[in-house]
C-alpha positions in Angstrom: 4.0 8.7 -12.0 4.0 10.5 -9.0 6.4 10.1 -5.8 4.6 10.3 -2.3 4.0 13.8 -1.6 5.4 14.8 2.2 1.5 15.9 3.1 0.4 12.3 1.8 0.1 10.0 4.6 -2.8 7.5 3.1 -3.8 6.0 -0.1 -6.8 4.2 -0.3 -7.2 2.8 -3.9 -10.4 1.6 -5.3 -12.2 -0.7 -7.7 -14.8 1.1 -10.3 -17.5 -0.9 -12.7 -17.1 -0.2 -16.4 -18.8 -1.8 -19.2 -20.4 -4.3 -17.1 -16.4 -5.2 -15.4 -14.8 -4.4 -12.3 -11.2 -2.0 -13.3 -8.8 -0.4 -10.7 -9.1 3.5 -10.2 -5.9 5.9 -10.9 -4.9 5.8 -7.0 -4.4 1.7 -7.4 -2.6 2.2 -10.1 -0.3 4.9 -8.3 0.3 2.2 -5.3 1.3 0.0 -8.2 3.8 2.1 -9.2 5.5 3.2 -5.8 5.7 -0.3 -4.5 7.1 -1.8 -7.8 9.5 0.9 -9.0 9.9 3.5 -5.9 9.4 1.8 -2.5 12.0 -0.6 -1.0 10.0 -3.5 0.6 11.7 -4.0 4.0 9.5 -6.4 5.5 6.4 -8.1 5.9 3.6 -8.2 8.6 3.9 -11.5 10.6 0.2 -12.8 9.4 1.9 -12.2 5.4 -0.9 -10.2 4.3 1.0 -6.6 4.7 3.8 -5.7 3.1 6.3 -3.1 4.8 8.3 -0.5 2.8 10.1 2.7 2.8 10.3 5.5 1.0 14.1 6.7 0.1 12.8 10.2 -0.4 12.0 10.7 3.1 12.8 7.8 4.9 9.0 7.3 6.1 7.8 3.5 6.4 4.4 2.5 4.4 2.5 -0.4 4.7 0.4 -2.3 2.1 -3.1 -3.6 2.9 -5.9 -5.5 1.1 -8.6 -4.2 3.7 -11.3 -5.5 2.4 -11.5 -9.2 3.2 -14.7 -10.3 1.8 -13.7 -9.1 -1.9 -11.6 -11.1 -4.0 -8.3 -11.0 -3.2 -8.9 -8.5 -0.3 -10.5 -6.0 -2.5 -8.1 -2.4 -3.7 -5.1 -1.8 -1.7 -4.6 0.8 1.3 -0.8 2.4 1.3 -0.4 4.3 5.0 2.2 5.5 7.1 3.0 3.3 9.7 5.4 4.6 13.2 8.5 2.3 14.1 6.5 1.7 17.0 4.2 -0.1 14.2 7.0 -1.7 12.2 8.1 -3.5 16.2 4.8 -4.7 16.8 3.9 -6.6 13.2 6.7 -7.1 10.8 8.4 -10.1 10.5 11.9 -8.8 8.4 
């Protein structure tokens, strides 16, 4: 899989119908990945619906997002880069 490119600053993943069921694209699985084999979770948001990492490549911090509240389970995840500015204002470490 590939590591978060340093022109990358936003993956939006999505969900696709196939053979009459909902599946996650190739960008959901990606986010997938990175937060469960590349990304070191350093935080979460102080609601506990976003997840705060960083990214030991680059030292960058992402945060994890289920946008979409009126899907199930807050629909396909949203990986962005979020400023320390961000980090002060809504994680809870």
């Amino acid at each position: 899989m590939d590591l978060l490119l340093p022109s990358e600053s936003e993956l939006a993943g999505r969900w696709v119908e196939s053979n009459a069921k909902v599946i996650a694209d190739s960008v959901c699985e990606r986010i997938d990945w990175l937060v469960n084999n590349h990304l070191q979770q350093i935080g979460t948001s102080k609601c506990g619906w976003a997840l705060f990492f960083t990214d030991p490549t680059d030292g960058r911090f992402w945060l994890l997002t289920y946008p979409q509240s009126h899907m199930h389970g807050g629909g396909p995840p949203v990986l962005k880069v979020v400023t320390t500015e961000d980090l002060k204002n809504i994680v809870k470490v």
